[in-house]
N, C-alpha and C positions, 0 to 999 in steps of 0.2 A: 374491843376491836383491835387494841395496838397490839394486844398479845398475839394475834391470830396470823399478824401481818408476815412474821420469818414465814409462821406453818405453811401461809398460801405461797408467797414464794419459790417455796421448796416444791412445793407440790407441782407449779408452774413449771421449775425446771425437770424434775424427773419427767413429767407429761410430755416435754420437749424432747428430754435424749432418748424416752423408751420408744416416741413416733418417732426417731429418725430412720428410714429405711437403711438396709445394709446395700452393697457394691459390688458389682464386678470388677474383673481385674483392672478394667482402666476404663470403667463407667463416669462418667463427670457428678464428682460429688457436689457440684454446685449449679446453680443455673445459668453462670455463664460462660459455661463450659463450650469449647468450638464443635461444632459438627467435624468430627474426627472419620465418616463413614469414606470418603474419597480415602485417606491416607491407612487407611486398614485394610484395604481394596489393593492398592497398591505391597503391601506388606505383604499380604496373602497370594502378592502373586509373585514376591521376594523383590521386587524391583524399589531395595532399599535407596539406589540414587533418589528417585522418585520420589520416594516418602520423606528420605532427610532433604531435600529441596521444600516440600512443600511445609514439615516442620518448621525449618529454620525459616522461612516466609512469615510463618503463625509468629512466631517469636519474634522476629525484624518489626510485627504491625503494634507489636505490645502482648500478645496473647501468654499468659501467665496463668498455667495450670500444668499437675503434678501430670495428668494422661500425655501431655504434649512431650514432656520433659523425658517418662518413660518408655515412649512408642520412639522417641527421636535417640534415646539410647538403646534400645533394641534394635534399633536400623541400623547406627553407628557398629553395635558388637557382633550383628549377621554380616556386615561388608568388613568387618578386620579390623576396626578402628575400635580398638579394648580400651586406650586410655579416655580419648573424649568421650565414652562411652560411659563412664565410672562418672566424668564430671554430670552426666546430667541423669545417671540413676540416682547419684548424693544430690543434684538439685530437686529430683522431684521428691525425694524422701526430707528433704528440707522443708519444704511445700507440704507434703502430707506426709507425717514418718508414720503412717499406717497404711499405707499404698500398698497391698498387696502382689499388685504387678508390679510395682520400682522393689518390692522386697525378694519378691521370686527371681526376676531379671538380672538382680544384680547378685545374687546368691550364684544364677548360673553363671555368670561370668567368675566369680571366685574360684568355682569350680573349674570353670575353663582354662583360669588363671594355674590350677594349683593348689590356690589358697582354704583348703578346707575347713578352717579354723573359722575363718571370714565366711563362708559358705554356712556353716551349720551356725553360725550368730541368726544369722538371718532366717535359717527353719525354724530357730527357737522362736522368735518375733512370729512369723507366720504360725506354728503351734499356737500362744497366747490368743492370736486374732481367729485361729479357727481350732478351737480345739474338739470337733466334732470332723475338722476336716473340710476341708478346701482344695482347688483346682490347685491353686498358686503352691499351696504347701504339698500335695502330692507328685507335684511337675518338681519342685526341687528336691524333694527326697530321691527321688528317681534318679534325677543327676545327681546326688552325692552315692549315693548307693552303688551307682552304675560308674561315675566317674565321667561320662560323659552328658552332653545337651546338644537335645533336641531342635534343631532348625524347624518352625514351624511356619 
């Protein structure tokens, strides 16, 4: 029975990471994740003051997740503000460096930037994560391609 012990282990964790569902761009990969539906409501209707008020709220209470970090650096880079914008695409990419939306987000800002080199780092990361293809990876290809982004 002791031999058997690694094998069930193993078996335990691969059963774990192969039932782990996959994510949307900035779906809360945890459960306790905030209700993000007001401040994407506001996003979708550009009224970025709005969203970074209510971001920086989330964050003032304690609220610590990689979607908070990247929706609040997508506000920050639709209203002009590039560089606080970078700190909190690299915090949420700190928080989860497989974040699909802090990877796209922040790629288009490189590009916005100029910075191509920085820009296609971060396709290539998005490639690995969806090599059959992804929102995230087709939204940045576009802006390197095109050389511009998208306001959405």
């Amino acid at each position: 029975m002791t031999n058997l012990r690694p094998t069930w282990l193993a078996a335990l964790l691969v059963i774990g990471i192969a039932g782990t569902p996959a994510f949307a761009v900035d779906t809360a990969t945890t459960t306790d994740a905030p209700d993000l539906a007001a401040v994407r409501a506001k996003i979708k209707a550009k009224d970025w003051s709005a969203a970074i008020a209510e971001l920086n709220g989330m964050i003032d209470r304690g609220v610590q997740h990689a979607d908070v970090y990247n929706l609040l650096g997508f506000s920050l880079r639709n209203q002009g503000d590039t560089g606080t914008a970078q700190t909190w695409y690299q915090k949420a990419l700190e928080f989860d460096p497989d974040h699909r939306g802090a990877l796209e987000y922040q790629g288009e800002l490189y590009v916005k930037l100029g910075d191509l080199t920085k820009a296609q780092a971060n396709l290539a990361k998005l490639v690995k994560l969806c090599p059959q293809g992804c929102e995230e990876r087709a939204d940045l290809e576009e802006a390197i391609k095109t050389r511009t982004v998208k306001v959405r």
